[in-house]
VEXDOBA-154735 format. One record per residue: x, y, z of N, C-alpha, C, O in turn. Coordinates in steps of 0.2 Angstrom, whole numbers, plus 5000, padded with zeros to 4 digits. Layout:
<sites>
XYZXYZXYZXYZ ...
</sites>
This chain:
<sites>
512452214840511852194843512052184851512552154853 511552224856511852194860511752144864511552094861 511652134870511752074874511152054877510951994878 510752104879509852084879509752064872509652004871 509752114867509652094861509952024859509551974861 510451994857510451914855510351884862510751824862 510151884866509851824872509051814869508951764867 508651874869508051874867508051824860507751764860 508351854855508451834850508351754847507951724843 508951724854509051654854508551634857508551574856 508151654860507651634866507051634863506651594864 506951684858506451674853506251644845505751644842 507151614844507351564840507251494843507251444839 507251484850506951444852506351404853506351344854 505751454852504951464856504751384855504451354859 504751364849504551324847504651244851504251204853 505351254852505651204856505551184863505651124866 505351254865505251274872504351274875504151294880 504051264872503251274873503251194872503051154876 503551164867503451074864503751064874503451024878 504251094875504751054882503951064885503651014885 503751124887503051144893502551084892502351044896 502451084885501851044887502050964883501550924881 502550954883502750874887502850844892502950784893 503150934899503150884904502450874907502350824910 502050934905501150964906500950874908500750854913 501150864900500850804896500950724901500450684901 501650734905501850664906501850684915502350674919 501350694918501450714928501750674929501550624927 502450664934502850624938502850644944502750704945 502850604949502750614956503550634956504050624952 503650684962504350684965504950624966504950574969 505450644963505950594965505950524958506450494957 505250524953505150504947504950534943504550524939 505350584943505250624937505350604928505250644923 505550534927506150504924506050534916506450544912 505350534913505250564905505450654906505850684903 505150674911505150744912505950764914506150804910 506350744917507050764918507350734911507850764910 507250674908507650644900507250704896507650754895 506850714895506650784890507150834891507650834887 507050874898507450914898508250934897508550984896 508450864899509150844899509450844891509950874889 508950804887509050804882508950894875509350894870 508650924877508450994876509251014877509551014872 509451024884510251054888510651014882510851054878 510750984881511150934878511350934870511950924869 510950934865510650954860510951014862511251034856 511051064866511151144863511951144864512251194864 512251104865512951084868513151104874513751114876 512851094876512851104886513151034889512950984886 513651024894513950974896513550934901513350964906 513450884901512950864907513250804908513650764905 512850814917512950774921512550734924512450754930 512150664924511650644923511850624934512350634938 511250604934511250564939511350604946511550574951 511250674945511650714951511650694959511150674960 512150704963512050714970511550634971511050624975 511850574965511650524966510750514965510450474969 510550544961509650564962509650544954509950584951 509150494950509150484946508750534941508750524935 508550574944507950614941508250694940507950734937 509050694943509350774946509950764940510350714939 510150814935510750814934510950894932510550934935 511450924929511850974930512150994922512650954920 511851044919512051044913512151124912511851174914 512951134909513251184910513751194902513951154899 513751284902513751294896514451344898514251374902 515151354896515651414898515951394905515651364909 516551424903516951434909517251504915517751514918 516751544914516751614916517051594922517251534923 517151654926517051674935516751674935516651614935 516051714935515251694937515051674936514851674931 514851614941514451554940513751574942513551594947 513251554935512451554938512151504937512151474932 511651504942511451434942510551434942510251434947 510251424936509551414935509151344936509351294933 508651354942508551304944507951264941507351284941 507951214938507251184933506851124938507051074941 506051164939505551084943505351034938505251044932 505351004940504850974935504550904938504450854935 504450904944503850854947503150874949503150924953 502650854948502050854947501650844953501950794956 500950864956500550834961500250794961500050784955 500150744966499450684965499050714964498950764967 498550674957497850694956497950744951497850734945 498050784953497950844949498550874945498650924942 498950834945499650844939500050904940500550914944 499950944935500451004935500151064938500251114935 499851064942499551104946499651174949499251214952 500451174949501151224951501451254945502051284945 501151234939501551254934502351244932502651274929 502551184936503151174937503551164928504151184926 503051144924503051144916503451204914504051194911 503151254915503451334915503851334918504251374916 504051304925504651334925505351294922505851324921 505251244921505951184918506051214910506551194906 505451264907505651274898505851334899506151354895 505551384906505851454907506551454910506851494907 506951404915507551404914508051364907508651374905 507651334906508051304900508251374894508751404891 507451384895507651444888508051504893507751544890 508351534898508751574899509351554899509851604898 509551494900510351484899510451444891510951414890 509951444886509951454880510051524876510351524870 509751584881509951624879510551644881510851674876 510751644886511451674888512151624885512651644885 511951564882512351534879512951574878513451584881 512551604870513151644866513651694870514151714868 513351714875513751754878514251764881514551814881 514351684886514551654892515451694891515651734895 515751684884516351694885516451774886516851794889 516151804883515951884882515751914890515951964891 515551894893515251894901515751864906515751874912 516151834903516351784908516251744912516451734918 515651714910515151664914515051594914515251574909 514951554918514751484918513951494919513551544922 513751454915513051434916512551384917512451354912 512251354923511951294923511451314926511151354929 511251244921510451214924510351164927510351114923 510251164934510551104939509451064939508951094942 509551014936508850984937508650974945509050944948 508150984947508151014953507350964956506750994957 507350884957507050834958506450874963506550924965 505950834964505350844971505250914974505150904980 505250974972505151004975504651014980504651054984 503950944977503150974978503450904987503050864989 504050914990503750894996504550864997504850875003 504950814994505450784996506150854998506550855003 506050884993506750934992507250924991507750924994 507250894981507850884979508350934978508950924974 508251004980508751064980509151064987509551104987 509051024993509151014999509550964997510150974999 509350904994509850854990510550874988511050844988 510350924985511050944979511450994983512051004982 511151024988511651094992511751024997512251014994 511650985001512150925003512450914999512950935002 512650894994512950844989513650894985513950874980 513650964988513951004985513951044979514451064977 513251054977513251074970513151164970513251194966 512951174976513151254975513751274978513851334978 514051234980514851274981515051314978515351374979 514851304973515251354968515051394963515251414957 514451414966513951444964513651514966513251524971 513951584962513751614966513051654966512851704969 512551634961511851654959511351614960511651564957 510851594961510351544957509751584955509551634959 509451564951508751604949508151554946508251494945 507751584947507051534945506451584945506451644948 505951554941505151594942504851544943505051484942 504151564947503851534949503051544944502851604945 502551514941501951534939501551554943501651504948 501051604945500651624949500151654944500151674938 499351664951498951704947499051774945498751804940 499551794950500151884950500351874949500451814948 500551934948501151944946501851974953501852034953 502151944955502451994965503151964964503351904961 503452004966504151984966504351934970504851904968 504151914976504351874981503751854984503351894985 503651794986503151754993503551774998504151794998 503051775004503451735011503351675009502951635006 504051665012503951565009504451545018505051545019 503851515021503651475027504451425027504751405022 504451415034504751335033504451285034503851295037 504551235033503851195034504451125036505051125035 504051065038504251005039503550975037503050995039 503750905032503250835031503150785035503750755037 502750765037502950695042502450655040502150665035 502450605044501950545043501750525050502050545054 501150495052500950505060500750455059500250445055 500850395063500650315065500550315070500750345074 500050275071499650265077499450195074499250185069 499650145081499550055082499150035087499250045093 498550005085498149985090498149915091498649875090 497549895092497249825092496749815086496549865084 496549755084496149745083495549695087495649665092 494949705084494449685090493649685085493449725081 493349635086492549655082492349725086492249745092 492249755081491749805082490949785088490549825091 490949755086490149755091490149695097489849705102 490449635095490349585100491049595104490949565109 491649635104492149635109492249715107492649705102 492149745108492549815105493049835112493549865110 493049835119493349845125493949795123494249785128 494049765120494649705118495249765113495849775115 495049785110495249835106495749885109495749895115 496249945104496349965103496250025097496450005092 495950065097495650105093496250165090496150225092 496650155085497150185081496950235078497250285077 496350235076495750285072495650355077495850405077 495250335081495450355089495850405090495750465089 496350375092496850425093497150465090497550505092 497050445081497250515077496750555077496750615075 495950525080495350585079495750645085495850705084 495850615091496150665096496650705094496750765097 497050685091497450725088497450795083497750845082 496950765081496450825075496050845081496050915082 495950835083495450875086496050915091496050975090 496550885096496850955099497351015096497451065098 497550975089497751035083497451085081497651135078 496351065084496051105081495951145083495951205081 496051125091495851185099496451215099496451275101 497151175096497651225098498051295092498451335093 497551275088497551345082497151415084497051465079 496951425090496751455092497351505096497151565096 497751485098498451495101499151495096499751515098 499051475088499751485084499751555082499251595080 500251555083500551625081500551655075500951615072 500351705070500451725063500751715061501351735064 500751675054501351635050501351565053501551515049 501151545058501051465058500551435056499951455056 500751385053500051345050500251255050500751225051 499651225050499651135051499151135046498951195044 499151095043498651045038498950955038499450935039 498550935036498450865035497950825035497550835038 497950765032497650735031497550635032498050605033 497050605032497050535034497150485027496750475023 497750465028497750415024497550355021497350325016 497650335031497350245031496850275038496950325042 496450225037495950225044495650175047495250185052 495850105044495650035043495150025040494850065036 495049945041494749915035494149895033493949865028 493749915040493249905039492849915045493149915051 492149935046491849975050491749935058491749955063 491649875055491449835060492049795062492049735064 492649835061493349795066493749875068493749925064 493949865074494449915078494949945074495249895073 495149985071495550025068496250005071496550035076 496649955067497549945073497849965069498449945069 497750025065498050045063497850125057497550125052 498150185061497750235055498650275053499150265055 498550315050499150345045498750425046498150435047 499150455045498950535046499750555041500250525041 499550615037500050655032500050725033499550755031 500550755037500450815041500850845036501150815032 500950925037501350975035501351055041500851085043 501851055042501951135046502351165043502751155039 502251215045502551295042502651355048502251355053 503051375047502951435050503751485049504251475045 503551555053503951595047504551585047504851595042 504951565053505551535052505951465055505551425058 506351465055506651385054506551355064506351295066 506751425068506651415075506051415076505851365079 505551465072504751455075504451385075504151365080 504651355069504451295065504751235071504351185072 505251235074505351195080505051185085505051135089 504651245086504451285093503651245092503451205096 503551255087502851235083502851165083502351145085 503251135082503351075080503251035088502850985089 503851065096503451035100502651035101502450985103 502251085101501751095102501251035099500851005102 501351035091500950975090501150915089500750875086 501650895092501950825093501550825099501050785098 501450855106501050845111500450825108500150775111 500250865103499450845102499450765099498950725100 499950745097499850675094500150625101499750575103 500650635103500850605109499850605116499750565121 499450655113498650645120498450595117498250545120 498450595109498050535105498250485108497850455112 498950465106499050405109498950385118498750325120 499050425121499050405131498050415130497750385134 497750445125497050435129496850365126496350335129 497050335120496750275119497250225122496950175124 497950215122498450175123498650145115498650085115 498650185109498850165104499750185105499950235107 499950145102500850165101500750205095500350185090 501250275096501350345093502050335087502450315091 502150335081502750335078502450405070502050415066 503150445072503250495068504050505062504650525063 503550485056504250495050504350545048503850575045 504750585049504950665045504950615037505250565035 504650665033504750645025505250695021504950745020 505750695020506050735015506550785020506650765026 506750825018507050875022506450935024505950935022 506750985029506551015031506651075027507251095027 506151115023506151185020506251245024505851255030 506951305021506651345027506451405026505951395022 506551485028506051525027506651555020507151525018 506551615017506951605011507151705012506751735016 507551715009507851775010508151805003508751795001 507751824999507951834992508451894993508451934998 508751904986509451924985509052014982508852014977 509152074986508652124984509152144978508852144973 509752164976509852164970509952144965510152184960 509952074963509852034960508852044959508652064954 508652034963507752064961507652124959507152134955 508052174959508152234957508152204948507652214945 508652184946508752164941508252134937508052154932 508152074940507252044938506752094936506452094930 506652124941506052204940506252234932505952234926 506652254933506752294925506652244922506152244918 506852194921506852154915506252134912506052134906 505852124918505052084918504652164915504352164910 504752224920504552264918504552284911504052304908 505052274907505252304902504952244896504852264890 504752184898504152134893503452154894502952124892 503452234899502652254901502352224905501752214905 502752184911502552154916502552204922503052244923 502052204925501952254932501852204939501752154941 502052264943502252254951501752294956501852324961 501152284952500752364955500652304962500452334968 500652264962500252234970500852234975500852244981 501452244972501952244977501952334980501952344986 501952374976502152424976501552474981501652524984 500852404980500452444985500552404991500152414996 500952354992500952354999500452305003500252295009 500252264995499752194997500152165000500752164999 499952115005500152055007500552015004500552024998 501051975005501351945000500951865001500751845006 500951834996500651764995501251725003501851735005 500751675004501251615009501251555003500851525000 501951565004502251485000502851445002503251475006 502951375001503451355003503751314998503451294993 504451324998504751274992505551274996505751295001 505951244991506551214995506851284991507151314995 506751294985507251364984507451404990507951444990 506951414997507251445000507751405005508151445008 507851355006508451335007509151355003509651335006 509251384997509651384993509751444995510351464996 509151494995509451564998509551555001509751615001 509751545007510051525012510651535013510851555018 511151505007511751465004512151514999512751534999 511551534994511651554989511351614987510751614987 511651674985511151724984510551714978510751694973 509951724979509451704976508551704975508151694979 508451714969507851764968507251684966507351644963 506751694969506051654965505351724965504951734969 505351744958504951774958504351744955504451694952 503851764955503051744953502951794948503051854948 502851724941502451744935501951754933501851694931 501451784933500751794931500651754925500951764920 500151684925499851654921499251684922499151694928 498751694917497951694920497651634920497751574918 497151654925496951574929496251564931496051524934 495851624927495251644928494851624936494351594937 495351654941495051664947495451594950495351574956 495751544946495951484950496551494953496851544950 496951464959497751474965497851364961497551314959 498651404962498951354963498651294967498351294973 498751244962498551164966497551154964497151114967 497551194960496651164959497051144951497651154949 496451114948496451074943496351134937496651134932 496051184939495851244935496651254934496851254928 497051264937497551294938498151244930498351264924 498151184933498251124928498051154922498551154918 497551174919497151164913497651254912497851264906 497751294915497951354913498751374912499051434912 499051304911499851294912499851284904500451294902 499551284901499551264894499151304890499051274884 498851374890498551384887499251454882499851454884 498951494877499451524875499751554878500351544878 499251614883499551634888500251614893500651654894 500151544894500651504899501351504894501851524896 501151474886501651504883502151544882502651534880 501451604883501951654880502651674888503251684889 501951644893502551654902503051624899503551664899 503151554897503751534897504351574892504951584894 504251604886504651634883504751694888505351714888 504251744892504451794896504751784900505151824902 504751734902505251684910505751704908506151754909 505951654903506651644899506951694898507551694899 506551754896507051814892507151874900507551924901 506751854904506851884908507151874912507551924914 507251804917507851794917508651784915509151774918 508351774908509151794903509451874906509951884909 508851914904509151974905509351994912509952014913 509051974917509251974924510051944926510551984928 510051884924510751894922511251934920511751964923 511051954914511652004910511752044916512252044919 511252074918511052124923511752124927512152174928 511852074930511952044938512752044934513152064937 512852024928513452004924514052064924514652074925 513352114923513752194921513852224927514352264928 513252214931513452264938513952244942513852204946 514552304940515252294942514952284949514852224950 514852314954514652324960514452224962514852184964 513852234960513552174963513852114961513752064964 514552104954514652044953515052044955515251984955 515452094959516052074965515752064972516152064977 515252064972515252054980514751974980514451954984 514751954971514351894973515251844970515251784972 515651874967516351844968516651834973516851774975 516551884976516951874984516651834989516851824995 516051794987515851754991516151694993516251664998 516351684985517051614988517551614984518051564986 
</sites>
């Protein structure tokens, strides 16, 4: 038999186990950073197949590292499994934590035959903190020389532009004051996040392609007929790389810095989580993805005509960075819904999504072997350290 043949095999001996893992984390949404049923499922899944785990990773209770052989090549499959406010599993993150699981369940039996290490490094908050920015501090890909993952999408494309982006938080402190019988007593906190929004507004006329803001008002105060001393703003930047994204970054700290001198509210800005940055996949290892996906009757016709590629962000390109490394987009159908709508949630579970998670798994099983055999590419991702 050979070595596509029993990964499949095992992966397909799996199905049952691997659609229950999708739609329990489906079932259970955790915010970022508490993922705590969704990473104990998963962990216990890795565990149960006799994979050695390591709970607790890089000090993050939701992150741990479970690992099957002692090869030279190390690959490393990255599993999400945190969820959005509101709208739950929105990103299909379900699919992807039973899509890596079932890939290094299929290459299990292989490991000593291949000469490989295989891990599934649980990979906390993706949807904004970046517990993969956690773990490459904490050293867990040192010694790593692959990582792979799929991403669900309404396409099917080998790769996004994936932006860098920074989270922050944007405070503004005023006064308080009756609205009507003293209001010149006041400082108006509300105020000067309106001005803020509004010269982010005028200055998106001047961002360069590939930059982008979004954000939204948290706090606004407490009520209509007192001064706002206080409003909260939750921002997000992006842009195509890590230097633009700086460049961008002064620009709209000014816009929050006019808010503040036009009302005299004090200005205070939290960076949330780590900084994502632009992502750089591994073209021969994607190479390998391609056949495989192709050979389950998956197509690339959007790529190959030369559509746009989707804008996305996620911390995996941080790891590409570090580590050679592919996140390709799986086709779920989604009857016209993107990522982050609620339609999208409701299509993470249908059979269809199912059956994505068994093509996930077998095709990044196969990618692997790929990557295993090609004398070429597995010495020059050897020679990395």
């Amino acid at each position: 038999m050979s070595h596509h043949d029993l990964a499949t095999n095992t992966i397909t001996a799996a199905r049952d186990e691997l659609v229950a893992l999708s739609h329990f984390i489906h079932a259970h949404p955790e915010l970022g950073y508490e993922e705590y049923e969704s990473a104990g499922v998963v962990m216990a899944a890795l565990e149960n197949a006799g994979f050695s785990l390591e709970r607790n990773a890089a000090n993050l209770p939701t992150a741990f590292k479970a690992s099957v052989g002692t090869g030279a090549l190390h690959l490393v499959f990255c599993a999400e499994y945190d969820a959005l406010p509101d709208v739950g599993h929105a990103c299909g993150h379900n699919i992807i934590a039973a899509a890596s699981v079932g890939a290094a369940l299929g290459l299990a039996p292989l490991v000593d035959e291949l000469d490989l290490t295989v891990t599934v490094l649980g990979t906390p908050s993706e949807e904004g903190g970046g517990g993969k920015i956690d773990l490459i501090n904490a050293g867990y890909f040192n010694d790593v020389h692959a990582a792979l993952m799929i991403h669900p999408w309404p396409t099917e494309r080998l790769e996004a532009t994936c932006l860098a982006v920074d989270h922050f938080d944007v405070t503004y402190l005023g006064k308080e004051a009756h609205a009507s019988a003293a209001p010149f007593e006041g400082v108006n906190a509300l105020d000067a996040l309106t001005i803020a929004q509004v010269a982010i507004g005028l200055l998106r006329q001047q961002l360069r392609p590939g930059d982008q803001v979004h954000g939204i008002v948290v706090e606004s105060g407490s009520a209509a007929n007192i001064i706002p001393a206080r409003a909260l703003g939750r921002f997000m930047a992006r842009s195509l790389t890590t230097e633009r994204l700086a460049a961008l970054r002064e620009r709209l700290n000014a816009c929050f810095e006019a808010g503040a001198l036009a009302t005299g509210a004090t200005l205070q800005i939290e960076e949330l989580g780590s900084q994502f940055s632009h992502m750089v996949s591994d073209r021969d290892i994607l190479a390998h993805y391609r056949a495989s996906a192709e050979a389950l009757g998956r197509r690339f016709d959007l790529d190959d005509e030369g559509v746009a590629k989707p804008t996305i962000s996620t911390d995996m390109a941080n790891v590409s960075l570090v580590v050679p490394s592919i996140h390709p987009l799986l086709m779920i159908p989604t009857n016209g819904a993107v990522n982050h709508q609620p339609e999208f949630t409701a299509a993470c579970v249908t059979p269809a999504a199912d059956q994505a998670v068994l093509d996930g798994a077998i095709a990044l099983s196969h990618t692997a072997i790929g990557v295993a055999t090609d004398a070429a590419l597995r010495q020059r991702l050897l020679s990395r350290a």
